[in-house]
C-alpha positions as a printed Julia matrix, in Angstrom:
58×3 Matrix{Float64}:
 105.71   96.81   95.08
 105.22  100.47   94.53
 108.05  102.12   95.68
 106.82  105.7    95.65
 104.95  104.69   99.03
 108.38  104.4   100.48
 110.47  106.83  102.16
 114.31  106.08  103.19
 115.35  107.69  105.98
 118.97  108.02  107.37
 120.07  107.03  110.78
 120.87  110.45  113.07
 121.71  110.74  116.83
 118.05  112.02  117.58
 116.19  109.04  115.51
 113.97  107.5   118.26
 114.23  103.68  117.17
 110.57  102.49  118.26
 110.79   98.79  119.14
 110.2    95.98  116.98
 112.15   92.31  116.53
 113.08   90.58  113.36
 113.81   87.2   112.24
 117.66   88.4   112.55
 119.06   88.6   116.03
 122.57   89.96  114.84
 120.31   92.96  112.9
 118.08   93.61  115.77
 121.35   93.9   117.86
 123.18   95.8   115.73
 120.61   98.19  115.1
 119.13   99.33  119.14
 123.08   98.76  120.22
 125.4    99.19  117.63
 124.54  101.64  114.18
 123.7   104.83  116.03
 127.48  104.54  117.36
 128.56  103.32  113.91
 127.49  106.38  112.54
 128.88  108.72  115.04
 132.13  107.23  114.47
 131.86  107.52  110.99
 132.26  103.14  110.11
 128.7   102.69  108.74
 125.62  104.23  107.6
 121.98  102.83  108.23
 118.93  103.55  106.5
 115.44  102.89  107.57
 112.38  102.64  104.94
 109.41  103.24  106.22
 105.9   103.51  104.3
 105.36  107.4   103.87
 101.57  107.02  105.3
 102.88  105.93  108.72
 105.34  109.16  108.83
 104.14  112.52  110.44
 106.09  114.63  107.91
 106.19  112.58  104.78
């Protein structure tokens, strides 16, 4: 994999989570109910990685 075609992206209060399902109900749930108030309260911090050609600023 060519990891320069990635970019990691941290979690913030405006990040608009577009929708999407994985194999993982407990990370899909987490994720649209639980990480933006995770962060907020300062117990976690979630990363996304996206490919950069799919970003509007990368």
């Amino acid at each position: 994999m060519d990891f320069s075609k990635l970019a990691q992206i941290q979690l913030s209060s405006e990040t608009e989570i577009k929708p999407f399902k994985c194999a993982e109900d407990d990370l899909n749930g987490f994720l649209f109910d639980d990480a933006k108030h995770f962060q907020n309260e300062l117990m976690a911090v979630t990363s996304e990685i996206f490919l950069k050609k799919y970003l509007k600023f990368a």
